[in-house]
ZATORLUM-317817 format. One line per 5 residues: number of its first residue (from 0); their letters; for each residue x, y, z of N, C-alpha, C, O, CB. Coordinates in Angstrom, 1 decimal, decimal comma. Glycine has a CB too. Example, Ala and Ser with C-alpha at 12.3 -4.5 7.8 and 13.67 -1.06 7.14 Angstrom:
<pts>
0) as) 13,2:-5,7:7,8:12,3:-4,5:7,8:13,2:-3,3:7,8:14,2:-3,3:8,5:11,3:-4,5:9,0 | 12,8:-2,2:7,1:13,7:-1,1:7,1:12,9:0,0:7,9:13,4:1,1:8,0:14,1:-0,6:5,7 .
</pts>
This chain:
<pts>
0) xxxxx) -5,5:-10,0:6,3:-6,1:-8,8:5,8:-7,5:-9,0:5,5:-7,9:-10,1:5,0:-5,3:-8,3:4,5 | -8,3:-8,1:5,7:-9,6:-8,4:5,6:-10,3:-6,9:4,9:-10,3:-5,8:5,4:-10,2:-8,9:7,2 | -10,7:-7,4:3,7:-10,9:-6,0:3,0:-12,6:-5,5:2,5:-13,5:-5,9:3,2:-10,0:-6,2:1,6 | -12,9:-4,7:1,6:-14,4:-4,5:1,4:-14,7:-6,0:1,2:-14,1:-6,9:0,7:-14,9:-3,5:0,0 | -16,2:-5,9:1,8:-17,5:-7,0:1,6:-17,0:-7,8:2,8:-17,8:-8,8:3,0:-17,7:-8,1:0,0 .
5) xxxxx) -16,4:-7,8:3,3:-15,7:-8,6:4,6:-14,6:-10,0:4,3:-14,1:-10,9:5,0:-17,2:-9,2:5,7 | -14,5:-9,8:3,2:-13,7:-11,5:2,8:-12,2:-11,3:3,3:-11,9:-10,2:3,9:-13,5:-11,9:0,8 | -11,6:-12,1:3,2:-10,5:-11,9:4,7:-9,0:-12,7:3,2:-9,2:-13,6:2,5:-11,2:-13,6:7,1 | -8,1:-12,2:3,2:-6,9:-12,7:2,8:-5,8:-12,9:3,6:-5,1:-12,1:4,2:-6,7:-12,1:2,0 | -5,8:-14,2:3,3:-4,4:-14,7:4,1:-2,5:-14,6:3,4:-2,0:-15,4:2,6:-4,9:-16,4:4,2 .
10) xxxxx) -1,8:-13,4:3,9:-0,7:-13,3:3,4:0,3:-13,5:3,7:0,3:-13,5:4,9:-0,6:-12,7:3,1 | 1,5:-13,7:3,2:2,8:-14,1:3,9:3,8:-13,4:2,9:4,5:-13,9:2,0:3,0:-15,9:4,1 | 3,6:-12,0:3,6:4,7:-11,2:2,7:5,5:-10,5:3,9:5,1:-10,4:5,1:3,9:-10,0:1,5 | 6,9:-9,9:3,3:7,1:-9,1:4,3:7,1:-7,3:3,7:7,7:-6,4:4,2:8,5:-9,7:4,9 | 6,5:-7,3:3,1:5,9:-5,4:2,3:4,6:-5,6:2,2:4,2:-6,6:1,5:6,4:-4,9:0,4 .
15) xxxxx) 3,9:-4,9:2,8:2,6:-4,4:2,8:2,5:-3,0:2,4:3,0:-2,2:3,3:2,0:-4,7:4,0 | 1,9:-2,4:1,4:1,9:-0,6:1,2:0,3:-0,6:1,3:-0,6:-1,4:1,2:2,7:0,2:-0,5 | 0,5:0,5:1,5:-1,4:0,8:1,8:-1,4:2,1:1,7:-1,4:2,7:2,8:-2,1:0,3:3,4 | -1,4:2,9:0,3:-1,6:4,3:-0,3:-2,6:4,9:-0,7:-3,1:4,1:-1,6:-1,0:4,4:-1,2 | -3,4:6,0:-0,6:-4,0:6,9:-1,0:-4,4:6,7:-2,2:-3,8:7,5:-2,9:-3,4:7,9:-0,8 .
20) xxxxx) -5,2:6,0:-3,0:-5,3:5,8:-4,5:-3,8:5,2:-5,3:-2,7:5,5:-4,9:-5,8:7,3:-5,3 | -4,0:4,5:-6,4:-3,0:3,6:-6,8:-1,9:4,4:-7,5:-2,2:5,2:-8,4:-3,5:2,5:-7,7 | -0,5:4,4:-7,0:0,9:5,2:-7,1:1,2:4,1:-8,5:0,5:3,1:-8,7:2,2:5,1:-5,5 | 2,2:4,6:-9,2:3,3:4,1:-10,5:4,0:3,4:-9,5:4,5:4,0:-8,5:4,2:5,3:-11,5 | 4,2:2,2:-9,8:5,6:1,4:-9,2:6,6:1,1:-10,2:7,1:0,0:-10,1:5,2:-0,1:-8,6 .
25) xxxxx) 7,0:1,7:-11,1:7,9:1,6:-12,4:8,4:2,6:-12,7:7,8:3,6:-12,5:7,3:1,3:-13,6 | 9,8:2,8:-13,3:10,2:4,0:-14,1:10,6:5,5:-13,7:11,5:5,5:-12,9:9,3:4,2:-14,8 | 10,2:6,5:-14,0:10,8:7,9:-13,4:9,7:8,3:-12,9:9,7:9,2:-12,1:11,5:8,9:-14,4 | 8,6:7,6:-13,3:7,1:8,1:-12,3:7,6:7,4:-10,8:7,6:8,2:-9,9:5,1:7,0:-13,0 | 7,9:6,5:-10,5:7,9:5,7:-9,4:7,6:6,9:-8,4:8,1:8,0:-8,2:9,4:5,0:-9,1 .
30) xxxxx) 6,3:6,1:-7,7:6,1:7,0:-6,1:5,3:7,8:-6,8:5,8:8,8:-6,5:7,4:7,8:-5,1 | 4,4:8,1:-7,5:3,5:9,1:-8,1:2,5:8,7:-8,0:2,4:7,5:-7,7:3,7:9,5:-9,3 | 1,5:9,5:-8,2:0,2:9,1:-8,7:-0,3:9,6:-9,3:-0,2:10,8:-9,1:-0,5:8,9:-8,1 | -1,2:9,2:-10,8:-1,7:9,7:-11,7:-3,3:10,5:-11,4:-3,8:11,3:-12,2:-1,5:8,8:-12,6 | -3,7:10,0:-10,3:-5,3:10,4:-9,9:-5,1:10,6:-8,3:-4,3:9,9:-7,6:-6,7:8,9:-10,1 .
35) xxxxx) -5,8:12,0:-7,5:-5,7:11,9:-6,2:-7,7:11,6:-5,3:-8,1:11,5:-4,1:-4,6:13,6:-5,7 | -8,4:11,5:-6,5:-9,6:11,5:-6,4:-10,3:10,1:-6,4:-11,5:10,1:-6,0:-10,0:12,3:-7,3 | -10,0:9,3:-6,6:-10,2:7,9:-6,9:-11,1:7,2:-5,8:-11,9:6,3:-5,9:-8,7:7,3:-6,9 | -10,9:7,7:-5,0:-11,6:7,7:-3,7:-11,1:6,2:-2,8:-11,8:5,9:-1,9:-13,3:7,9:-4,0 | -9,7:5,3:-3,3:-9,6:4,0:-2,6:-8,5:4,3:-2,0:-7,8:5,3:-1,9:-9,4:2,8:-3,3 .
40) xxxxx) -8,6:3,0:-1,3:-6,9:2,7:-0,7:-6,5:1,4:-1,6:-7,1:0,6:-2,2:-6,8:2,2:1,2 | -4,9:1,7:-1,3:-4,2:0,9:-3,0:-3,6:-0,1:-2,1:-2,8:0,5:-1,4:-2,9:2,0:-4,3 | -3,5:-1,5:-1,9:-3,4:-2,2:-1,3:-1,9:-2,8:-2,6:-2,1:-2,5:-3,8:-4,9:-3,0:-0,8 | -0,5:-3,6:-2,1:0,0:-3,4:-2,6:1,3:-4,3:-2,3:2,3:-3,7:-2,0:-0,2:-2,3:-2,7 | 1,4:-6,0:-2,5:1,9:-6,7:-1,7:3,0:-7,1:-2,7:3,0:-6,8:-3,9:1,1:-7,6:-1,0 .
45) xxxxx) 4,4:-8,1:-1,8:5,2:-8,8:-2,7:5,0:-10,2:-2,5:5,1:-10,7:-1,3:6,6:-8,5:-2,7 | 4,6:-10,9:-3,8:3,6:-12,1:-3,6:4,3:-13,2:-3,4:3,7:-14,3:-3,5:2,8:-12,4:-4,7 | 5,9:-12,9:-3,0:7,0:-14,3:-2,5:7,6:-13,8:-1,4:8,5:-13,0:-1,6:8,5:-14,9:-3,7 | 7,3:-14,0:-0,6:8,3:-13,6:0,9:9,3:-13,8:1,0:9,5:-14,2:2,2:8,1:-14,1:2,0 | 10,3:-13,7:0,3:11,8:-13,8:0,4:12,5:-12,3:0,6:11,8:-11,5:0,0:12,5:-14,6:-1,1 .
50) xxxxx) 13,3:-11,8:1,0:14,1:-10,8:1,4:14,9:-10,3:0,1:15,0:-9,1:-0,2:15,0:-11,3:2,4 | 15,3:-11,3:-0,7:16,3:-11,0:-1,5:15,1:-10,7:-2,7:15,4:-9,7:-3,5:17,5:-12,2:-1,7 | 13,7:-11,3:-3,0:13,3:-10,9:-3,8:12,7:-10,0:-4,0:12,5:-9,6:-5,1:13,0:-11,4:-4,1 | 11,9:-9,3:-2,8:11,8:-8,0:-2,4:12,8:-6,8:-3,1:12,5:-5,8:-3,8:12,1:-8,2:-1,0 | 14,1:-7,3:-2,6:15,3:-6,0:-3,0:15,3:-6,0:-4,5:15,3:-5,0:-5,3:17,3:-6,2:-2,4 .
55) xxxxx) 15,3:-7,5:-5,0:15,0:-7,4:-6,8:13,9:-6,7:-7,0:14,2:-5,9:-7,8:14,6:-8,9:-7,6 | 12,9:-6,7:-6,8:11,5:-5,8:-6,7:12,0:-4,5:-7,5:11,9:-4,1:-8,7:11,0:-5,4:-5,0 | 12,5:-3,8:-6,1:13,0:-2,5:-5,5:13,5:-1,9:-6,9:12,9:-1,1:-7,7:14,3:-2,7:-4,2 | 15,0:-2,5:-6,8:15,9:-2,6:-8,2:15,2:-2,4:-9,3:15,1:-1,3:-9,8:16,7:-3,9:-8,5 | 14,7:-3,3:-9,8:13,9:-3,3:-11,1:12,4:-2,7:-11,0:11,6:-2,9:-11,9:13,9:-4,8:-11,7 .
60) xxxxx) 12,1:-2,1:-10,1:11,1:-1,1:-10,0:11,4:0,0:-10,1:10,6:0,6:-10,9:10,5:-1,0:-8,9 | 12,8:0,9:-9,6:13,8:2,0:-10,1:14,8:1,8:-11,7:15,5:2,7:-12,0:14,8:2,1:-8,8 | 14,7:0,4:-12,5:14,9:0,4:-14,0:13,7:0,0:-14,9:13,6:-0,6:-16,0:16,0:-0,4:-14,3 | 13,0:0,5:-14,0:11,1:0,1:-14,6:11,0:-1,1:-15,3:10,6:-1,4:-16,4:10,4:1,3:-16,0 | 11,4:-1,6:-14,6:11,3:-2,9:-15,3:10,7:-4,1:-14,2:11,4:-5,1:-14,0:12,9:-3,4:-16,0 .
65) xxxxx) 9,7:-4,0:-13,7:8,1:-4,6:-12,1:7,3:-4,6:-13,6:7,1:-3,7:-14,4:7,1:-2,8:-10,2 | 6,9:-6,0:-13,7:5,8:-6,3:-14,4:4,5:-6,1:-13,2:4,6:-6,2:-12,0:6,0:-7,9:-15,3 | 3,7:-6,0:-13,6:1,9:-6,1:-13,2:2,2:-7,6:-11,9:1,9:-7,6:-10,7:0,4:-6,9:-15,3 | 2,8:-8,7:-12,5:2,3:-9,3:-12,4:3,6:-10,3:-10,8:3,8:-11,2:-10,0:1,9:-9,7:-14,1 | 4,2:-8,9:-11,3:5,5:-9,0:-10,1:4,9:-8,4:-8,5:5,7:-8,3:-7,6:7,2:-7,8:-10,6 .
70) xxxxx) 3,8:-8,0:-8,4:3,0:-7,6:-7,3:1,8:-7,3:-7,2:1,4:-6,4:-8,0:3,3:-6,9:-7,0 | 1,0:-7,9:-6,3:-0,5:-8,2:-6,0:-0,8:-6,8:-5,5:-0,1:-6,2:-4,7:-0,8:-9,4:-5,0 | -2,0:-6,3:-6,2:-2,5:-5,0:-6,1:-4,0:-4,7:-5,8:-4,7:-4,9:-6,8:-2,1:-4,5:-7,1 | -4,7:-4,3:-4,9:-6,2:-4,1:-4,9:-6,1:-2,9:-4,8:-5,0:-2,3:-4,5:-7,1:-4,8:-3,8 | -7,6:-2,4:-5,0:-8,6:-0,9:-4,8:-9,7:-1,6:-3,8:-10,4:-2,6:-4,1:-9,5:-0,2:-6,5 .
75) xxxxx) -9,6:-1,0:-2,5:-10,2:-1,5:-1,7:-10,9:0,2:-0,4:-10,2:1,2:-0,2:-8,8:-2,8:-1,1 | -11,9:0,1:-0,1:-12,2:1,3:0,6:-12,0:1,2:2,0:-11,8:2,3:2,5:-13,5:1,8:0,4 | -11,9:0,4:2,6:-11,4:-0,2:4,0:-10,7:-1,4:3,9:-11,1:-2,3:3,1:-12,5:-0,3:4,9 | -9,6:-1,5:4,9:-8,9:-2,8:5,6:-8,8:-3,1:6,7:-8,7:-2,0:7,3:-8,0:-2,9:5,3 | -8,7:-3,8:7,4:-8,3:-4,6:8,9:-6,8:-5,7:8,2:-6,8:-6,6:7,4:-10,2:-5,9:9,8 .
80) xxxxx) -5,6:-5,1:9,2:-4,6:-6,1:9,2:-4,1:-6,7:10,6:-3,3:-6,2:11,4:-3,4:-5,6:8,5 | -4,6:-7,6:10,8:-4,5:-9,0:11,9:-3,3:-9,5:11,5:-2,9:-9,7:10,4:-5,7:-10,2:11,7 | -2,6:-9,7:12,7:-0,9:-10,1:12,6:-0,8:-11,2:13,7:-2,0:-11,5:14,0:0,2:-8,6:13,1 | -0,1:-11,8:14,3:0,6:-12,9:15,4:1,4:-11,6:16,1:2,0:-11,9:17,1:1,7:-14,4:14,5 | 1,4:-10,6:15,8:2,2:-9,5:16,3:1,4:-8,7:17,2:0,2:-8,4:17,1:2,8:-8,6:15,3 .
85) xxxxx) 2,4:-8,4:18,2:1,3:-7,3:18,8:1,2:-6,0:18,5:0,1:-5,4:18,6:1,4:-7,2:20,2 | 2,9:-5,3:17,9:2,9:-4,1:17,4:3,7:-4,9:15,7:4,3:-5,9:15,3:3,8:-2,7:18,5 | 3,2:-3,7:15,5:4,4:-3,9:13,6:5,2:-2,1:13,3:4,3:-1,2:13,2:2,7:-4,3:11,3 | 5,5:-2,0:13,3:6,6:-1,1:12,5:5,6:0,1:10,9:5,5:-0,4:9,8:7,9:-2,7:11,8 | 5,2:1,1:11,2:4,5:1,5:10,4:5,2:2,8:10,0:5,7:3,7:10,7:3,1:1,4:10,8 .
90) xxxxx) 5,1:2,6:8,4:5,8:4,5:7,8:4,6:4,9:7,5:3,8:4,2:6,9:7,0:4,8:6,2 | 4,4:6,5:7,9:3,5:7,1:7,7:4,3:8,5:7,2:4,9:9,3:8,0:2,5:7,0:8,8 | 4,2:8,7:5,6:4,9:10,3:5,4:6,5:9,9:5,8:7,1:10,5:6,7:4,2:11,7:6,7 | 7,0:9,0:5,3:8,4:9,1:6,0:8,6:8,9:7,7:9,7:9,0:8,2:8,9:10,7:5,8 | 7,6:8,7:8,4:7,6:8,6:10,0:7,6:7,0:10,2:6,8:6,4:9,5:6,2:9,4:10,8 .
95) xxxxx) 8,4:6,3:11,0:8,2:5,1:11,2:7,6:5,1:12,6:8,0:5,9:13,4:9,4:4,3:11,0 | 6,6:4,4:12,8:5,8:4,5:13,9:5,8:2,6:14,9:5,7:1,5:14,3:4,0:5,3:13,1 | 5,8:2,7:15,9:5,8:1,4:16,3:3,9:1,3:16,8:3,6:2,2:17,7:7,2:1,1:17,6 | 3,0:0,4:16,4:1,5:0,6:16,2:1,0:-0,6:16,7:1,3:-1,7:16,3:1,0:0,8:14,7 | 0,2:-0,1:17,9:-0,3:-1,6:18,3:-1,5:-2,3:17,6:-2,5:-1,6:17,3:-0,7:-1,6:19,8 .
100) xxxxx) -1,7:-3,7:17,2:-2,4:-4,6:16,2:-3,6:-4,5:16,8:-3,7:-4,0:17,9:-1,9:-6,1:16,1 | -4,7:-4,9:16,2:-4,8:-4,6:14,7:-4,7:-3,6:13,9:-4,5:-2,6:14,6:-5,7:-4,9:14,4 | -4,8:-3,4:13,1:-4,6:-1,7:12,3:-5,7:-1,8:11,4:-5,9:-2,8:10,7:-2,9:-1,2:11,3 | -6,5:-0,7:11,3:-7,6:-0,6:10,2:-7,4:0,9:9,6:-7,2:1,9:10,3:-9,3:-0,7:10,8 | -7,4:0,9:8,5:-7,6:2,1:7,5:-9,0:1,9:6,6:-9,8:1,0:6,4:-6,3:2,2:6,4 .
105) xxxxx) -8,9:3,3:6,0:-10,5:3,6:5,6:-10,2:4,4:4,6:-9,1:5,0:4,9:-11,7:4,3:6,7 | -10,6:4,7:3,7:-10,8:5,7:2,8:-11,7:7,1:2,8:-12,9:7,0:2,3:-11,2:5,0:2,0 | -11,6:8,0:3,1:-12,4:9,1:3,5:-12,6:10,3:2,9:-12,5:11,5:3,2:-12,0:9,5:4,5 | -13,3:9,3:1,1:-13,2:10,3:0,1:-13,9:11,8:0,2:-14,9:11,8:0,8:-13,6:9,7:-1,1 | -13,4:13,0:-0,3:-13,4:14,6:-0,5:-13,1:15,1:1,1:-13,3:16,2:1,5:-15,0:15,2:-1,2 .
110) xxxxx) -12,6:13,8:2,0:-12,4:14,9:3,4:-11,6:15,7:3,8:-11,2:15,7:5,0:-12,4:14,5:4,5 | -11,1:16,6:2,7:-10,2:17,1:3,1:-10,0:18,6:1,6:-9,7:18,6:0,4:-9,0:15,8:3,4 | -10,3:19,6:2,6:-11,2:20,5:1,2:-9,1:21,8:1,3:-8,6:22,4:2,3:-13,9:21,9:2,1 | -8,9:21,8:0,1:-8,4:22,6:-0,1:-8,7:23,8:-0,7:-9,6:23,9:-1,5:-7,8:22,2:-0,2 | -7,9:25,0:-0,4:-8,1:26,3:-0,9:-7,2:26,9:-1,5:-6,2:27,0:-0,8:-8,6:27,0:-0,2 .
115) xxx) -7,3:27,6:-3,0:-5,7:27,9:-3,5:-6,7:29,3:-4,0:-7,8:29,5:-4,3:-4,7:26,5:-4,9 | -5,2:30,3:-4,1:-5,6:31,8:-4,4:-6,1:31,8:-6,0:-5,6:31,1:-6,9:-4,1:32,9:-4,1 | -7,2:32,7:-6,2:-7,6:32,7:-7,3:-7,1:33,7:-8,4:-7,6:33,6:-9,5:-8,7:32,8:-7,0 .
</pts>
């Protein structure tokens, strides 16, 4: 992963989230977000690559009980993710997409102007 200022992180997870400004991972907020203006991308890993500790994650992320410190989190305005893969498996909105490598996202704060009746 290679994020703002160009410094590059080396990871060995198998969850990578990469959201719209930083979501609640705890409790009856889970999947929310408290800001949609923030202007980042919320980078958002599990910092032991095991399968089973992942699903513990999960679990105790739905009895709010994910400390801080149970997952590695940045605010980052662009990324590049470099894999040994040629495609990876990507959800976008509920869509699983099969995506050929590398993948970069960006942050593209106010691009997107809505209009609501007055």
């Amino acid at each position: 992963v290679a994020a703002d200022g160009g410094y590059a992180i080396l990871l060995d997870t198998p969850f990578l989230f990469i959201g719209n400004n930083p979501y609640v991972i705890t409790g009856a907020q889970l999947g929310t977000r408290p800001w949609l203006d923030r202007g980042t991308l919320w980078l958002c890993t599990a910092p032991r690559p095991t399968h089973l500790k992942l699903m513990v994650l999960a679990f105790g992320a739905l009895l709010g009980r994910v400390s801080p410190a149970d997952l590695t989190r940045r605010d980052v305005k662009e990324v590049h993710i470099r894999t040994h893969r040629r495609h990876l498996h990507v959800a976008t909105d509920g869509e699983v997409t099969l995506m050929r490598t590398p993948l970069h996202f960006r942050i593209r704060p106010n691009a997107l102007r809505v209009m609501v009746p007055g």
